[in-house]
Structures are given as structure tokens and as C-alpha cells.
C-alpha positions as a Markdown table, in Angstrom:
| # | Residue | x | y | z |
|---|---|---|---|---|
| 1 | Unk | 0.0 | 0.0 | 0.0 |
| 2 | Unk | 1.4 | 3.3 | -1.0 |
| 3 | Unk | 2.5 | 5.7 | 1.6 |
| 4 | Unk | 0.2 | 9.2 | 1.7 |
| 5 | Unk | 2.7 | 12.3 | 1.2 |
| 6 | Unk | 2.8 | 14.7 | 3.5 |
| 7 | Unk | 1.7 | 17.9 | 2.4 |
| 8 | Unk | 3.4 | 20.8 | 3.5 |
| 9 | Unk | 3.4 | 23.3 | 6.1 |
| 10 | Unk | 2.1 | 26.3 | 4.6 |
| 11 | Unk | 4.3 | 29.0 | 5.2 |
| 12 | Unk | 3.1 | 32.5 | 6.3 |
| 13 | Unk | 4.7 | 36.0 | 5.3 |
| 14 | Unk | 4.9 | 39.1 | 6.8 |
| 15 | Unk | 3.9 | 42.3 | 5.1 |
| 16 | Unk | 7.8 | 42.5 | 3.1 |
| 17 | Unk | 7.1 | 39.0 | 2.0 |
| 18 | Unk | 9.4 | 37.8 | 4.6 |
| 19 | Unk | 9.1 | 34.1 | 5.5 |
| 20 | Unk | 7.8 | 34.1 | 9.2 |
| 21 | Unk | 9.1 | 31.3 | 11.2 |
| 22 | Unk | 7.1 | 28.7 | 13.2 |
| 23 | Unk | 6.4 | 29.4 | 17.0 |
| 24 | Unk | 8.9 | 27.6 | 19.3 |
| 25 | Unk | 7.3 | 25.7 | 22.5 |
| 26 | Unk | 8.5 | 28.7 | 24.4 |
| 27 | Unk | 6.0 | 31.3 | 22.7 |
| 28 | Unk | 3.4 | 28.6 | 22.3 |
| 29 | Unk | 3.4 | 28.9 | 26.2 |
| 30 | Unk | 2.9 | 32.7 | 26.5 |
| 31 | Unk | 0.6 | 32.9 | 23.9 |
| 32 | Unk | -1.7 | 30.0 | 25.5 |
| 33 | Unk | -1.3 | 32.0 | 28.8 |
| 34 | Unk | -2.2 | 35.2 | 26.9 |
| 35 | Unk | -5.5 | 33.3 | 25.3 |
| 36 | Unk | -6.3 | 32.3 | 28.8 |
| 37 | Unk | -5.9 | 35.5 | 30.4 |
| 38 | Unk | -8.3 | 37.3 | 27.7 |
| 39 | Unk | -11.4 | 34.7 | 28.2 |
| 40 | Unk | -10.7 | 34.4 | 32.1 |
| 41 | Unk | -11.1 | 38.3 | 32.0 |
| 42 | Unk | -14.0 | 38.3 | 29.2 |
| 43 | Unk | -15.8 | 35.5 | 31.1 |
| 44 | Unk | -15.9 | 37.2 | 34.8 |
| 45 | Unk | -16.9 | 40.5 | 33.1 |
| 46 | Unk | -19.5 | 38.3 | 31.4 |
| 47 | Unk | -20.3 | 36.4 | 34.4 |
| 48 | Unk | -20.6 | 40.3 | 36.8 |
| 49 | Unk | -22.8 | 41.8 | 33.8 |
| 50 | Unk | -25.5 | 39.0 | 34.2 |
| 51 | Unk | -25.5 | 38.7 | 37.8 |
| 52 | Unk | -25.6 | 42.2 | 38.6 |
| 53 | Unk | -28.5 | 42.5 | 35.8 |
| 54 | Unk | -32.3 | 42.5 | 36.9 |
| 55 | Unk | -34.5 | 39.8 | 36.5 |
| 56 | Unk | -38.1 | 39.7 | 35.3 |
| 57 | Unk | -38.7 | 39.6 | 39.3 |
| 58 | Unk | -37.9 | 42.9 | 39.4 |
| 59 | Unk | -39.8 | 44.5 | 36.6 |
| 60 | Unk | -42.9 | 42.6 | 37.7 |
| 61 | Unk | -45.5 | 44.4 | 39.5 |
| 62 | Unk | -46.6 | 42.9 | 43.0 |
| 63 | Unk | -50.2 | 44.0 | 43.3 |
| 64 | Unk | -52.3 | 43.9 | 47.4 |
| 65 | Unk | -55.1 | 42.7 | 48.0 |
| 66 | Unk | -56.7 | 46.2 | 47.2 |
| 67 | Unk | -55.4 | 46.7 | 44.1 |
| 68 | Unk | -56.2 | 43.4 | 42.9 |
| 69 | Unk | -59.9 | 43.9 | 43.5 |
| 70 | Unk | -59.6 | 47.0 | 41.3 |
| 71 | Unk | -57.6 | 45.2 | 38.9 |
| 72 | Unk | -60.1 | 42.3 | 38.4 |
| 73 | Unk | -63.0 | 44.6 | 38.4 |
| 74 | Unk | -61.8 | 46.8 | 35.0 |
| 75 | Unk | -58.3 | 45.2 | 33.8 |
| 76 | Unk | -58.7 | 47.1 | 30.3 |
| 77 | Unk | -58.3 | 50.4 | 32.0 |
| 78 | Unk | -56.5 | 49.7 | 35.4 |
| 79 | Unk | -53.8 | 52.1 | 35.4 |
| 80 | Unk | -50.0 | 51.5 | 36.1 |
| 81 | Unk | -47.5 | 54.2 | 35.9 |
| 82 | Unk | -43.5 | 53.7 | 36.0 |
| 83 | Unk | -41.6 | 56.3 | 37.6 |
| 84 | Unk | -38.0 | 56.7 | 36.8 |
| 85 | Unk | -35.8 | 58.4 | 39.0 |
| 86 | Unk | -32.1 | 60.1 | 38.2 |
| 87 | Unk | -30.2 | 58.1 | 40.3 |
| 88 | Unk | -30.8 | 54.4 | 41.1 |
| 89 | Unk | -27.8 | 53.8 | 43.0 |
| 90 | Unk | -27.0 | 54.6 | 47.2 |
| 91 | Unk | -24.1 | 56.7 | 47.9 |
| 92 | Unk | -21.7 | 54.4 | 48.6 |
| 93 | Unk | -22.9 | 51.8 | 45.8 |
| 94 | Unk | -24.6 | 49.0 | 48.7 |
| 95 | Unk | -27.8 | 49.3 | 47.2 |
| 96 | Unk | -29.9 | 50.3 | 44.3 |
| 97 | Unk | -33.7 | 51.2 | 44.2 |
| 98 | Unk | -35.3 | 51.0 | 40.6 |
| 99 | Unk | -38.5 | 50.0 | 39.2 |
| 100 | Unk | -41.2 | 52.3 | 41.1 |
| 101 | Unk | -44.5 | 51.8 | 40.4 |
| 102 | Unk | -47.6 | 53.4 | 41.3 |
| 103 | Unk | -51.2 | 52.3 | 40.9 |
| 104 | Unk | -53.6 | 55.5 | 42.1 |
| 105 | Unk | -56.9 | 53.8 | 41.8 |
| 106 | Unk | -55.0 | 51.7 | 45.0 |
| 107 | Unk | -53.1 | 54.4 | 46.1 |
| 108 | Unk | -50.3 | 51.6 | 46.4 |
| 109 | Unk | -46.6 | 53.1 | 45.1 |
| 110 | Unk | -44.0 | 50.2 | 45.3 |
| 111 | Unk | -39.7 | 50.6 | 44.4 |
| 112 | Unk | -37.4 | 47.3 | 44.2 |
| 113 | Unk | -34.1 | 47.6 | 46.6 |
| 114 | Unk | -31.5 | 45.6 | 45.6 |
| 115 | Unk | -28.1 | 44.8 | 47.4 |
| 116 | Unk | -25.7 | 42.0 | 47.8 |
| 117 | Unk | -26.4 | 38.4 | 49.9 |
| 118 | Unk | -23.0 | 39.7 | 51.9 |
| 119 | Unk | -24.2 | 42.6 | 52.9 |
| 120 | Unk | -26.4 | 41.3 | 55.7 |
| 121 | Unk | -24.7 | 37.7 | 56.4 |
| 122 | Unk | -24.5 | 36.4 | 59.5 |
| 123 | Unk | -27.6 | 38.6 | 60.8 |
| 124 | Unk | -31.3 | 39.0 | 59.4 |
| 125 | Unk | -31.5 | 38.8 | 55.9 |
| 126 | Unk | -33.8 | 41.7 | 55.6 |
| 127 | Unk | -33.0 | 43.8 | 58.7 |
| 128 | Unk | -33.6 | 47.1 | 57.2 |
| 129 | Unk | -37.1 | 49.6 | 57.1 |
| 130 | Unk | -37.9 | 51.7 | 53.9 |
| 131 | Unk | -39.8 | 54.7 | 54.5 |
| 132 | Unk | -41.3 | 57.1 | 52.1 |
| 133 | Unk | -41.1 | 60.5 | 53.0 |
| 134 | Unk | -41.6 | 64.3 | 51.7 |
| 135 | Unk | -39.2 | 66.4 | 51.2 |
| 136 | Unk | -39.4 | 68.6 | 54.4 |
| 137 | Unk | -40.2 | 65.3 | 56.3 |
| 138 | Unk | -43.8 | 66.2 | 57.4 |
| 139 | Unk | -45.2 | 63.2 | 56.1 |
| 140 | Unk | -43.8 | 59.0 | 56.5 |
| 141 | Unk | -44.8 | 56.1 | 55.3 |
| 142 | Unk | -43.1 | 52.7 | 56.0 |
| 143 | Unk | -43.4 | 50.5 | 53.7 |
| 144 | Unk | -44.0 | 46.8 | 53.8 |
| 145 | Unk | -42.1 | 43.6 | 52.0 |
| 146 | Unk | -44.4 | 42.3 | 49.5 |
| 147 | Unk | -42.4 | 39.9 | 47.8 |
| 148 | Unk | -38.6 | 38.7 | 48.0 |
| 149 | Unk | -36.4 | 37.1 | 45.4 |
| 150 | Unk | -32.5 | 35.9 | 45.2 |
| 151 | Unk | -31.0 | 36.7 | 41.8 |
| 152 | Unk | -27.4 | 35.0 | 42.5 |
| 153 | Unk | -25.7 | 36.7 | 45.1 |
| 154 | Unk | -28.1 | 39.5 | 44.8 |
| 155 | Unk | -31.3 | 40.0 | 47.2 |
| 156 | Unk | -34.7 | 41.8 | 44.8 |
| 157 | Unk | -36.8 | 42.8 | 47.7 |
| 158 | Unk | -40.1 | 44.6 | 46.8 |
| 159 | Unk | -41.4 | 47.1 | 49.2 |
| 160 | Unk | -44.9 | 48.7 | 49.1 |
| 161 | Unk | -46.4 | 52.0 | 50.9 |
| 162 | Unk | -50.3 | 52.0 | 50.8 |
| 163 | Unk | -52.7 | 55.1 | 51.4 |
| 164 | Unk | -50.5 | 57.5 | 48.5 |
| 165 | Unk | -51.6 | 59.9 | 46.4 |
| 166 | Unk | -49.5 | 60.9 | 43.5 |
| 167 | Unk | -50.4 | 63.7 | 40.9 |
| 168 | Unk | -49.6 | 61.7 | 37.5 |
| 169 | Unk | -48.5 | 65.3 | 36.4 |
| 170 | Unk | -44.7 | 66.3 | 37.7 |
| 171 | Unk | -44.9 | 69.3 | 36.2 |
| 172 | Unk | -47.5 | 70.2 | 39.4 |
| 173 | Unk | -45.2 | 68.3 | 41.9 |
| 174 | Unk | -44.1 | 71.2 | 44.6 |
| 175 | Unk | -41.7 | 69.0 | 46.3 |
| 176 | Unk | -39.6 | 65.9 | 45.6 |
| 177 | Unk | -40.3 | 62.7 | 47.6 |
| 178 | Unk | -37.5 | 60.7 | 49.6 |
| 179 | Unk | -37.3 | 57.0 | 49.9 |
| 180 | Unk | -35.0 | 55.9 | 52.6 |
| 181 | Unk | -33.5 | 52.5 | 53.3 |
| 182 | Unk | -32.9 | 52.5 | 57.4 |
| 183 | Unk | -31.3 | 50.4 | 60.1 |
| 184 | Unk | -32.6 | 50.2 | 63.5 |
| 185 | Unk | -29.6 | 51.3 | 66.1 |
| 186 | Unk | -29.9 | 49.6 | 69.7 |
| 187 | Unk | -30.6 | 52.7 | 71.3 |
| 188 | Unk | -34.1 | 53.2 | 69.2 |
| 189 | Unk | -32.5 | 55.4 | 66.6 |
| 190 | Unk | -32.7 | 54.7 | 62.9 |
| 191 | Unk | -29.4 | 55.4 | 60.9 |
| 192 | Unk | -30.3 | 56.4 | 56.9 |
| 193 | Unk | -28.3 | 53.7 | 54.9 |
| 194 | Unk | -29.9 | 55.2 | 51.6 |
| 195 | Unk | -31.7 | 57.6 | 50.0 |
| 196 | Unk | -33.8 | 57.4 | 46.4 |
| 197 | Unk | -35.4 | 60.5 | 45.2 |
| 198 | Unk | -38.1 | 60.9 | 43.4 |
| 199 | Unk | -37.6 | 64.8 | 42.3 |
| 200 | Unk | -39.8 | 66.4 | 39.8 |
| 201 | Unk | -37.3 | 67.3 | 37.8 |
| 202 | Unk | -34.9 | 64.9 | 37.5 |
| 203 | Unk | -37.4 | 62.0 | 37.3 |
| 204 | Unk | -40.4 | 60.8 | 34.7 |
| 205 | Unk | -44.0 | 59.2 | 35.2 |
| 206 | Unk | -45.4 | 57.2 | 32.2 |
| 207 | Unk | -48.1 | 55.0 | 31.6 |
| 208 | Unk | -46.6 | 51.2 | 32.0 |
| 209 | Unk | -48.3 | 49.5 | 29.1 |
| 210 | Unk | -48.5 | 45.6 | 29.1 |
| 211 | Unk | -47.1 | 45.7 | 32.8 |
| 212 | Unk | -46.2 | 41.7 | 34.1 |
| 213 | Unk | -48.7 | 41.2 | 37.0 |
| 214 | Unk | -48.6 | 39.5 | 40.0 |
| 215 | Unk | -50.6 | 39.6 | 43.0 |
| 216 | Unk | -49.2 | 39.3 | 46.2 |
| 217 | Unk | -51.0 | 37.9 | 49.7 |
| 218 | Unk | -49.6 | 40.7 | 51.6 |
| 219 | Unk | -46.5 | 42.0 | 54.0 |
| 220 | Unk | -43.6 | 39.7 | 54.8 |
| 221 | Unk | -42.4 | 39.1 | 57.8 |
| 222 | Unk | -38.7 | 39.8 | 57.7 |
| 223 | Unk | -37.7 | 40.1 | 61.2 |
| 224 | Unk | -36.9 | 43.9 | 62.0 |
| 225 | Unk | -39.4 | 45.6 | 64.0 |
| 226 | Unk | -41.9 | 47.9 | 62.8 |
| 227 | Unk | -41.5 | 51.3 | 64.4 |
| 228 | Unk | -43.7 | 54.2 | 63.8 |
| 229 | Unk | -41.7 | 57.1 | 63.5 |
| 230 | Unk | -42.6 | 61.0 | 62.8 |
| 231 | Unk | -45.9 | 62.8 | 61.2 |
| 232 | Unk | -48.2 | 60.2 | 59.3 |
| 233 | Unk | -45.7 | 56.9 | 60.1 |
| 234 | Unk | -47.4 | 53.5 | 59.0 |
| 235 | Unk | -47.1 | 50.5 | 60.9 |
| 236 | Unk | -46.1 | 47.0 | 59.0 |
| 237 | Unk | -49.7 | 45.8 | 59.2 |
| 238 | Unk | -51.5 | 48.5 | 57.1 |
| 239 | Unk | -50.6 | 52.4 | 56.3 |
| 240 | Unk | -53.3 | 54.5 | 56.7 |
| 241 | Unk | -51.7 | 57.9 | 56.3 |
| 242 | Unk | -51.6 | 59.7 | 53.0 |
| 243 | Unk | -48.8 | 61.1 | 51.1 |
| 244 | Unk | -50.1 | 64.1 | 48.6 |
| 245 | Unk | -47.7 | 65.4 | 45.5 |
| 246 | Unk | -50.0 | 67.4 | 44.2 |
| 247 | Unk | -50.3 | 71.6 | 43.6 |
């Protein structure tokens, strides 16, 4: 049986036409090492970009008991609006509060707050309040966990003040609104950890169309205690005060 020839090596040139000669084992090495290197580093920034993104938990809206009455009653023309705000991120980048929604035939206005698992290990994994105040502090809500969710190393925690009343109109806002995220100090003081404002300028309110829907059988219990605290405070069980934006 006839031996197969070998074919040969194809020989590359440089841009002079200059005969470039095969790697040696040496730079075989560094340039595996170099390969490696760029998908390690491609593959963690990969890897951070989807982790730290948000999941359809947190762009679904959580709806109570009150607002899924109205909801069932008309769904065609029960109204959802997204509020945007300027800055989604806390001060010193431990959390971030994003997708606000507010339904005012339910007077329920809701934000996700996100941070990492870390944060709060070794302790409660929900230890702090969120509150929703005005901008002179006249008037606080505290609002309630409505629904919870682990997105890797990442807690989505939705929070939900009842008994608001929003003007759907910014441009007739006279004040912005403040939500804070809060821990409870042993000597009965609360220590602001956050703060997300919704300012009429800075932010928008538009109709959510085709909004994901969920309804949610009420507050959570997550372990830190439910303080009343300043003009109009709500307790975890139900808020009865009202918050008014409007001229």
C-alpha cells in the first residue's frame, strides 16, 4: 500500500514578503497564557454583567389585596405608571432602588431595593425599614415587603407604601419625595443607609403598558421591628396615612 505524502506546512509571510518562522514551545506557552488571560477576564466581566443585571422579578409588578380587587373589576383600564428616577444607585454603591411603580386607583406606590447576599450575612436577611417620605419630612410612610427574590448573590426585595396619592403630572409636583432605606440602632435610633429621590425634575411618570402582573397575599415578615416614626408613620400591618404630591 502506497504511503500518503505529506503535504506541507504552509508558510506564512509578513507584510515585506518575509518568510515568518514557526512558533517555538516557548511562545506557544505565553501565547496559550495570553489566550487564557483574555477569556478568564471576558468570562468574569460576562459572568458580573449578568448577575448584577435585573430579572423579570424585578420588573414585575406585586399587586395587594386592594389593588387586585380594582384590577379584576376593569383590567382594560387599570392604570400603572412607571416612575424613573435620576439616580438608582445609594451613595456608597450598597444598594440600588429601581422600578417604582404606582397604581392611584389603589393608592399603592412600590420601588425594588437591591443589594448584595454579603451585605447582611451572618444577621437577618432583611433587617432594614424603607420609608417614604416628603421632602421637608412632614409626612412618613413605612413600607412593607411584598415579595422577595435571590438573583445569585443578589437580594430583589419589593417594598410597598399604601394610602398614597400621587399627581400623575410632575410638572404640578411642589416638592420631591424621599425614599430611605434605614437600620434600627440599639438605642431606638434609625441610621439612613440610603436615599432614592423621586424629584420632579430629574425624574419621569409614564403609563406602564403591558405591565407583568402578580398579585401578592400581603407583608412579609422579615424580622426587624416595625416602628412608627414621625408625622403620618405607618405600621407594617396596614398604612393609613396619606402622602399628597399634588399643587
Amino acid at each position: 500500500m502506497p504511503l500518503r505524502e505529506k503535504k506541507p506546512k504552509k508558510i506564512k509571510y509578513d507584510l515585506n514578503d518575509n518568510p515568518i518562522p514557526p512558533a517555538g514551545p516557548v511562545k506557544k506557552v505565553f501565547m496559550g497564557i495570553g489566550y487564557a488571560i483574555i477569556i478568564l477576564v471576558v468570562g468574569t466581566l460576562a459572568v458580573r454583567l449578568f448577575t448584577f443585571g435585573d430579572s423579570s422579578f424585578a420588573k414585575t409588578v406585586f399587586l395587594l389585596p386592594q389593588s387586585a380587587e380594582a384590577f379584576n373589576a376593569d383590567p382594560a383600564n387599570f392604570e400603572i405608571y412607571r416612575i424613573g428616577i435620576g439616580d438608582t444607585m445609594s451613595a456608597d454603591g450598597s444598594f440600588r432602588g429601581n422600578y417604582i411603580y404606582y397604581v392611584p386607583s389603589a393608592g399603592q406606590l412600590s420601588i425594588l431595593i437591591k443589594y448584595r447576599v454579603s451585605l447582611t450575612a451572618g444577621g437577618l436577611p432583611f433587617p432594614y425599614r424603607v420609608y417614604l417620605t416628603d421632602a421637608d419630612g412632614g409626612s412618613r410612610i413605612q413600607g412593607r415587603l411584598i415579595a422577595k427574590n435571590t438573583n445569585f448573590n443578589y437580594y430583589e426585595l419589593r417594598y410597598s407604601f399604601s394610602g398614597v396619592t400621587l399627581d400623575t403630572d410632575l410638572s404640578k409636583w411642589t416638592a420631591a419625595y424621599i425614599i430611605e432605606v434605614t437600620q434600627a440602632e440599639f438605642d431606638g435610633s434609625e441610621t439612613v443607609l440610603a436615599e432614592f429621590s423621586i424629584d420632579p425634575v430629574a425624574s419621569t411618570m409614564t403609563l406602564y403598558k403591558n405591565p407583568r402582573v402578580q398579585f401578592s397575599a400581603g407583608p412579609i415578615d422579615t424580622g426587624a421591628d416595625a416602628a412608627t416614626a414621625g408625622t403620618g408613620a405607618a405600621t407594617g400591618t396596614d398604612a393609613a396615612a396619606t402622602i399628597e404630591a399634588t399643587s
